[in-house]
C-alpha positions in Angstrom: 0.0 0.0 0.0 1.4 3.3 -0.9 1.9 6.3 2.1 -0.8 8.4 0.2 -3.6 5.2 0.2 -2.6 4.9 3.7 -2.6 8.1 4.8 -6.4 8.3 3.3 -7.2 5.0 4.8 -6.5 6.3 8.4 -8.3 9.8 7.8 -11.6 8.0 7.0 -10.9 5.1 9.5 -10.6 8.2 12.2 -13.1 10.0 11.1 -15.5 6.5 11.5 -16.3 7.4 15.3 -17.4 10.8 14.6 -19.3 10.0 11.7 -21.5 7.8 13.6 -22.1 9.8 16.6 -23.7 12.6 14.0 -25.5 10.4 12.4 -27.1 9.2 15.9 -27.4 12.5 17.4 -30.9 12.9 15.8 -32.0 10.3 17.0 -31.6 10.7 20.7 -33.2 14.2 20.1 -36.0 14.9 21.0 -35.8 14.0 24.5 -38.1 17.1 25.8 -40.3 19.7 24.5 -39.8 21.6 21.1 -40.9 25.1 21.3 -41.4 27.4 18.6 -41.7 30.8 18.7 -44.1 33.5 17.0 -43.6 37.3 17.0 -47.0 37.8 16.6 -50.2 37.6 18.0 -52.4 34.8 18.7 -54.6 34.4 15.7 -52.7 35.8 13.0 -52.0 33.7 9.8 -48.2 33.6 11.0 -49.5 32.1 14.5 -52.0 29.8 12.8 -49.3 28.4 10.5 -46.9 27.7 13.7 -49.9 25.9 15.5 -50.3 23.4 12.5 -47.2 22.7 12.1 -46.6 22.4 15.8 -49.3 19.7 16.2 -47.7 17.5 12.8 -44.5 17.9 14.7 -45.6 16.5 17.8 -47.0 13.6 16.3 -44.3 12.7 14.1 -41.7 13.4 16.7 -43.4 12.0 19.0 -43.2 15.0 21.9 -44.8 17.8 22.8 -44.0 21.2 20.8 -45.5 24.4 22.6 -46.1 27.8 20.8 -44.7 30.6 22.4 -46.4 34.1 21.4 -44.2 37.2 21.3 -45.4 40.3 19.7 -43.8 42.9 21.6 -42.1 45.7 18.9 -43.6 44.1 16.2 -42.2 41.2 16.9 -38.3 42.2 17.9 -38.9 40.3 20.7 -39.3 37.2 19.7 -36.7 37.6 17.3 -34.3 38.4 19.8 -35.0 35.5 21.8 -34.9 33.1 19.3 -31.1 35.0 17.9 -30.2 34.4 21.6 -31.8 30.7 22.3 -29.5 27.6 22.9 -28.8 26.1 19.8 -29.7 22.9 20.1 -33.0 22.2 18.2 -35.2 22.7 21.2 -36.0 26.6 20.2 -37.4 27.3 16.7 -38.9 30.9 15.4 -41.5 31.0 12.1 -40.2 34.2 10.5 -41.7 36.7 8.2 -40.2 40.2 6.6 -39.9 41.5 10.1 -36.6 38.9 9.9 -35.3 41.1 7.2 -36.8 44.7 7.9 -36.3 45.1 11.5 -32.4 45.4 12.1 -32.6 47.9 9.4 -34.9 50.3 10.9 -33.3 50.2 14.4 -31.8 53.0 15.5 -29.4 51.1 18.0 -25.6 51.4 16.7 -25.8 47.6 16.8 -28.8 46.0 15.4 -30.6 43.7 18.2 -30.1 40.7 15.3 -28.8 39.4 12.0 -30.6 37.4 9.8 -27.8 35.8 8.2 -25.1 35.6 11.2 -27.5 34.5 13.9 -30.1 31.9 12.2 -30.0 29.0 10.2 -32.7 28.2 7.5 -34.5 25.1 8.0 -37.7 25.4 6.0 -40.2 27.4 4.3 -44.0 26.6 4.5 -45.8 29.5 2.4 -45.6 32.2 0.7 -47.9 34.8 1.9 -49.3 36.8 -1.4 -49.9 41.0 -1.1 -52.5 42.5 -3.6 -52.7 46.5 -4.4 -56.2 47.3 -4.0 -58.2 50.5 -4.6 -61.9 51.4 -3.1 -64.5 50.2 -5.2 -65.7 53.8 -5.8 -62.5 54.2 -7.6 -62.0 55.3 -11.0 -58.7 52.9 -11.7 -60.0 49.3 -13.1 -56.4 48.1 -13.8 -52.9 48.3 -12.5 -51.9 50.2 -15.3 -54.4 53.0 -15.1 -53.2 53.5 -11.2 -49.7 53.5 -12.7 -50.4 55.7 -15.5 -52.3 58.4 -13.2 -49.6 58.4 -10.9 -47.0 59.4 -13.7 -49.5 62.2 -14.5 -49.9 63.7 -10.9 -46.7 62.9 -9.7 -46.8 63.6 -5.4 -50.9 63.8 -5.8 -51.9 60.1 -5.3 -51.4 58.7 -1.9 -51.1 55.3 -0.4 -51.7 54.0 3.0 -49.9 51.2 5.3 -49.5 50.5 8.9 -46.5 52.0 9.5 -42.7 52.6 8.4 -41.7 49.4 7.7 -44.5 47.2 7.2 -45.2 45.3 4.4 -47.4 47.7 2.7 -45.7 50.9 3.3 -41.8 48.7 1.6 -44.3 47.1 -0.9 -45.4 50.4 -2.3 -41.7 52.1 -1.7 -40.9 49.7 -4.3 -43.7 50.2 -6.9 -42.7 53.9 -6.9 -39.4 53.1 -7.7 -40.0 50.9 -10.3 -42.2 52.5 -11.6 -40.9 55.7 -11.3 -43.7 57.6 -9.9 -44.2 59.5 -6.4 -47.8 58.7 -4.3 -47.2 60.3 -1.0 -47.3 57.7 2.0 -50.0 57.7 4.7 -49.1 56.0 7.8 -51.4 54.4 10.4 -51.5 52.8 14.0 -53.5 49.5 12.7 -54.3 47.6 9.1 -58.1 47.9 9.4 -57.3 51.9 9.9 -55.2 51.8 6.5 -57.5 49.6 4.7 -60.9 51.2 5.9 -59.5 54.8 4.2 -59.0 52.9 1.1 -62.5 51.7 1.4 -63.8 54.9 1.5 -61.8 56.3 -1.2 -60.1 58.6 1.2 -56.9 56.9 0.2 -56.1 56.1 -3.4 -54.6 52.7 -2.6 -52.6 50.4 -0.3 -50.5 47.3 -0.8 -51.8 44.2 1.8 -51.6 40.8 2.6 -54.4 38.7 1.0 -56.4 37.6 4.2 -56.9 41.3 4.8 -58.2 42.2 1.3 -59.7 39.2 -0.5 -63.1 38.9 1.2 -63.6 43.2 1.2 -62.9 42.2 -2.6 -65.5 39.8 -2.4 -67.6 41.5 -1.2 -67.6 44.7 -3.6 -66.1 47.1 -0.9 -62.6 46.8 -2.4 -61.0 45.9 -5.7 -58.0 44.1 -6.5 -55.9 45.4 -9.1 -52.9 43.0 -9.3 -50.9 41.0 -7.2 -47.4 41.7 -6.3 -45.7 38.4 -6.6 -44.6 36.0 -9.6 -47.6 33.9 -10.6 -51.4 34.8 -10.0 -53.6 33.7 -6.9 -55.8 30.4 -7.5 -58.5 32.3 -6.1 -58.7 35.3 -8.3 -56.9 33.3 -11.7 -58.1 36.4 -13.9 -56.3 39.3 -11.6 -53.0 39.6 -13.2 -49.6 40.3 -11.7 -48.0 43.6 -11.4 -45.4 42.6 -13.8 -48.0 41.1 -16.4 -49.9 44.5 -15.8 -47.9 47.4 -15.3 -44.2 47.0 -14.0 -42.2 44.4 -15.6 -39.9 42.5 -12.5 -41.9 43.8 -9.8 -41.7 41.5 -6.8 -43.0 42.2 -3.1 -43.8 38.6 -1.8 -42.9 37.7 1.2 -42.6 34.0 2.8 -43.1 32.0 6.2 -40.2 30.3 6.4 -38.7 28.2 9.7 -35.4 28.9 11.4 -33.6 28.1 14.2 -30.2 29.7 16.4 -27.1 29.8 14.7 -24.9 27.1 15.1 -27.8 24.5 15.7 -26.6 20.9 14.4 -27.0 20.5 10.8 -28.6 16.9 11.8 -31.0 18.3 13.3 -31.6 21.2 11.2 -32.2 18.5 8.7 -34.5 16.3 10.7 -36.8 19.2 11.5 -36.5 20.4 7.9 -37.9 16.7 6.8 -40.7 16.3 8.8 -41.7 20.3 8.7 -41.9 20.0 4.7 -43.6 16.8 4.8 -46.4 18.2 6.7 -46.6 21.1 4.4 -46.5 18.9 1.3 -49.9 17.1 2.8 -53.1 18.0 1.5 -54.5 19.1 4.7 -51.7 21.7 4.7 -53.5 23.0 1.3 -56.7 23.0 2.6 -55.4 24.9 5.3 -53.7 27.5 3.2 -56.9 27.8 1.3 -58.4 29.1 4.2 -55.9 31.0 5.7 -55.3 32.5 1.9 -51.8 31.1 2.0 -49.8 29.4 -0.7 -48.0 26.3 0.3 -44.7 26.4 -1.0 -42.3 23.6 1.1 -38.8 23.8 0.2 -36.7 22.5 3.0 -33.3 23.7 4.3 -31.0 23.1 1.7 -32.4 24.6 -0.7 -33.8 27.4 1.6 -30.1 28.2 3.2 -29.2 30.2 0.0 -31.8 32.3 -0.1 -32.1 34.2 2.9 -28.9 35.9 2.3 -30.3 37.2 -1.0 -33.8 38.3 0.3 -31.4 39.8 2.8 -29.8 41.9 0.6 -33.2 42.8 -1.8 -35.1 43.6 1.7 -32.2 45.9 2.4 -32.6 48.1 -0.9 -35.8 48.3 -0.4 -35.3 49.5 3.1 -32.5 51.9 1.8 -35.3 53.1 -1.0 -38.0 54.4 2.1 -35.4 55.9 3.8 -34.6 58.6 0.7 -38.3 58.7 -0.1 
């Protein structure tokens, strides 16, 4: 046998021990609860997700897995204690764009977390669709009238959100970037506050989560002109994108995905990542989303660990695009 062949030969024969205690690890764990933590009140779509998922989890793990609700700050809260948990696959957090968003609008001189230093991707579950909506007194019947009318009037049309920072006020940042227009911003204290004024046709439009918007719509108090992500809603097959409609590339979705602390073993990572996706690949799951107004979209963590330091990144332009508004 040559020195190199058995030079190899003892590497792997060395490495035999470890090997085999990773590939065990998972399966002494769990040996207590699994909690998983939501910045966000009880009874939210975010919350309702984590509670399914919770109860497929304790049946195929075969322990109990507790939801813990943190709204404080819009959420910072449970961020920060999930950025700060052991990591050792007993502490979980179902994130949103707060994941992204939040460090960026602190005004500490170091942000309270990372998204890419201090978690680790282990799945997603859905992608949560926004629409841009108009009152149904409105005179705009398509995306690209809006568009067109706030190119004319530049600064006169105005849009309304629930804050700096939320989804709909960075949703609409972008769409008057891209589009190169100028509707003024409208903040409020609550959604129903920012979605009632568009109702009434005091505001001109908003940018909102579907669960918020699509029964107003069905109901003839508010009309949906497109929907910000790649592909169309199921429910609504004949509203187009914004890209089909109006803005070529335009993008706002945003995502539930599952993380845990840094620095959590990948074994682990990968067992919860299985069993997570395979509960969101049932059709139960659907039928759930369906409700909830939720697209399933499973993609566990291999595939999902690439992608948050890009959304990282395109959340931070976007960011970067409200602060110069």
């Amino acid at each position: 046998m040559t020195v190199p062949a058995r030079r190899s030969l003892l590497k792997a024969a060395a490495a035999l021990p470890l090997l085999g205690a990773r590939a065990a690890f998972p399966q002494q764990y769990p040996s207590r609860p699994i909690k998983i933590i939501v910045p966000a009140s009880a009874g939210t779509s975010i919350d309702a997700a984590a509670r399914y998922i919770a109860d497929a989890l304790a049946k195929q793990l075969n322990t109990s897995v507790v939801v813990d609700n943190r709204p404080g700050a819009g959420g910072l809260l449970g961020y920060q204690a999930a950025a700060k948990a052991t990591p050792d696959g007993y502490t979980i957090i179902i994130t949103g764009l707060p994941l992204y968003v939040l460090p960026l609008f602190s005004e500490s001189a170091v942000p309270p977390f990372d998204a890419v230093r201090d978690f680790t991707a282990v799945a997603r579950v859905v992608r949560v669709p926004l629409a841009i909506v108009v009152g149904s007194d409105s005179p705009f019947r398509t995306m690209g009238e809006l568009v067109q009318e706030m190119r004319s009037k530049p600064g006169e049309l105005t849009y309304s959100s629930q804050g700096v920072g939320s989804t709909a006020h960075l949703c609409s940042v972008l769409l008057n970037d891209m589009s190169k227009t100028n509707a003024r911003h409208i903040g409020y204290k609550e959604t129903t506050m920012a979605v009632t004024d568009v109702v009434g046709s005091r505001i001109s439009f908003t940018c909102q989560g579907s669960a918020g918007v699509l029964p107003l719509h069905q109901a003839g108090k508010l009309r949906i002109l497109a929907v910000t992500g790649a592909k169309r809603w199921e429910a609504l097959p004949d509203v187009p994108t914004v890209t089909e409609s109006a803005v070529p590339g335009f993008d706002a979705s945003s995502q539930l995905d599952f993380m845990a602390p840094a620095h959590t073993p990948e074994p682990i990572v990968q067992l919860l990542s299985q069993h997570i996706v395979e509960a969101a690949q049932s059709p139960q799951f659907k039928e759930f989303c369906t409700k909830q107004v939720l697209f399933p979209d499973p993609v566990g963590a291999t595939a999902l660990a690439p992608e948050i330091p890009r959304e990282a990144a395109r959340w931070k332009k976007i960011v970067q695009l409200a602060r110069n508004a």
